[in-house]
C-alpha positions in Angstrom: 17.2 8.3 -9.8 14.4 7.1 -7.7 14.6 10.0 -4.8 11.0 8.8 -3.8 9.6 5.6 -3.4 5.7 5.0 -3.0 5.2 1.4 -1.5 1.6 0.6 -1.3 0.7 -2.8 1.4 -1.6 -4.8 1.9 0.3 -6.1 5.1 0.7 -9.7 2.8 3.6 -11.9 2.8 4.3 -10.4 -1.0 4.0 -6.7 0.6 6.6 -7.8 3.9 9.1 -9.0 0.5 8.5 -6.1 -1.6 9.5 -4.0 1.7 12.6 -5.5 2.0 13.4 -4.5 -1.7 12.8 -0.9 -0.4 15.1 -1.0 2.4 18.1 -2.3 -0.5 16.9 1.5 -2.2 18.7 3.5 0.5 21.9 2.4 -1.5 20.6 3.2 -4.5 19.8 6.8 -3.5 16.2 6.5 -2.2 15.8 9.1 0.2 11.8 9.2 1.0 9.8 6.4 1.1 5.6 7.1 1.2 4.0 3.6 2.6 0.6 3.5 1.8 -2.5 1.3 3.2 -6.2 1.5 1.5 -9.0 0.3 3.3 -10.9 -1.3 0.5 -13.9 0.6 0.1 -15.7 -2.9 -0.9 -15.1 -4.0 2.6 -16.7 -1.3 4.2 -19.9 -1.6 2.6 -19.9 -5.4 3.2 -19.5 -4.5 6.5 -22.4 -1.9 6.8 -25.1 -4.2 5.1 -24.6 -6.6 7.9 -24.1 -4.1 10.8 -25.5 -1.1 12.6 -23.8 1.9 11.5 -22.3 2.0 15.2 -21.0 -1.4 14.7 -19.8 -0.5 11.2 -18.2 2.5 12.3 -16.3 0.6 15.6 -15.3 -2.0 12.9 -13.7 0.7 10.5 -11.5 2.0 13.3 -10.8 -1.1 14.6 -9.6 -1.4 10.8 -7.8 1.6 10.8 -5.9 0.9 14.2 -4.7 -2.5 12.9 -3.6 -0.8 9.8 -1.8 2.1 11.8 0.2 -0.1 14.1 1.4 -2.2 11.3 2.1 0.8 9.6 4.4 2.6 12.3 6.0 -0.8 12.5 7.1 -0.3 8.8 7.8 3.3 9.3 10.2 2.6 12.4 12.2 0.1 10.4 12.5 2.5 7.3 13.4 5.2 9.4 16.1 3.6 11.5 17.6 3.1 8.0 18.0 6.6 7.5 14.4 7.3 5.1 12.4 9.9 5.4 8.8 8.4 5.9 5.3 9.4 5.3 2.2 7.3 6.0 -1.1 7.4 4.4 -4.5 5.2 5.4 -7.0 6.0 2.7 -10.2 4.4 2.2 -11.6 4.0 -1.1 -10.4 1.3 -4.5 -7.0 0.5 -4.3 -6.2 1.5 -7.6 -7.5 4.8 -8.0 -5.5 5.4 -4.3 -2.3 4.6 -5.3 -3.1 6.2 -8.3 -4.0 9.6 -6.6 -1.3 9.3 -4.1 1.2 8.5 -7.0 0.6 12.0 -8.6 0.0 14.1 -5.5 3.3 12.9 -3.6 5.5 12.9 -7.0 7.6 9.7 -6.7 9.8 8.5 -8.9 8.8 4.9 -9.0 6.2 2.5 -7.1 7.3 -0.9 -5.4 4.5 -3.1 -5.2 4.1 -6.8 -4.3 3.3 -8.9 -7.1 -0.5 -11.0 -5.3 -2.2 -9.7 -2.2 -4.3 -10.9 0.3 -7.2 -12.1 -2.1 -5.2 -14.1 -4.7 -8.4 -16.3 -6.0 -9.7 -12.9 -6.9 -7.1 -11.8 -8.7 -6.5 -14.9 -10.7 -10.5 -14.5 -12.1 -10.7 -10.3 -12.1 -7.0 -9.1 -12.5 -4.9 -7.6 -9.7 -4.2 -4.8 -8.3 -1.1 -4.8 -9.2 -1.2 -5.4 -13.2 -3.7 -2.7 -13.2 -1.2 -0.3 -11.5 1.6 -1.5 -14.0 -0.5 -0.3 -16.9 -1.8 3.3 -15.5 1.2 4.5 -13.3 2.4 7.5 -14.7 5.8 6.3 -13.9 8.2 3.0 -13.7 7.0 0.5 -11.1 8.8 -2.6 -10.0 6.7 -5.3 -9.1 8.1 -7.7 -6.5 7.7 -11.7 -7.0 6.3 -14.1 -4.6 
């Protein structure tokens, strides 16, 4: 039923939960699992007002190489349980990522943790989350705290 399984992170202790909840999916006949990182594009341009764009640009891939360890960390575990694993880093507003990535990768369902890393935020503007609950072209399962 859910062959595919897009799992978006935010490296959070919510995200670390909701991957666990992946990892039960093998038994449920998940075979593919497509993590997926997005550098807030808000970031970066807080970033580059109070930088030179060589400092900005050491910062993004200081970003990025965080993001890509933590990343292959994930992607070892899902594959020594017998996934097949893609990663993505894309930069840009969460939303409209996991959006894009939702439709171009095909998956059956998204597993998403319920708060991020910016929970005051989300309390006052909505979170990433809800919004991806009420857009996703397909079922998503939002993991509690």
């Amino acid at each position: 039923m859910f062959e595919t399984i897009l799992f978006p992170t935010d490296f959070s202790d919510v995200a670390e939960k909701a991957l666990g909840v992946v990892k039960q999916m093998k038994a449920a006949g998940t075979r593919k699992v497509v993590v997926l990182h997005v550098i807030k594009k808000q970031s970066l341009e807080v970033i580059a007002q109070y930088s030179s764009i060589r400092d900005f640009r050491e910062v993004e891939l200081e970003i990025e190489g965080d993001a890509r360890r933590e990343l292959g960390r994930m992607e070892r575990e899902l594959r020594d349980l017998g996934f097949n694993v893609s990663v993505r880093i894309e930069t840009g507003f969460p939303l409209n990522e996991i959006l894009r990535v939702e439709a171009e990768e095909g998956v059956s369902a998204i597993v998403i943790g319920s708060h991020g890393l910016s929970n005051v935020k989300e309390i006052l503007l909505g979170s990433v989350s809800e919004s991806v609950i009420r857009k996703a072209q397909g079922p998503v399962l939002v993991i509690k705290r």
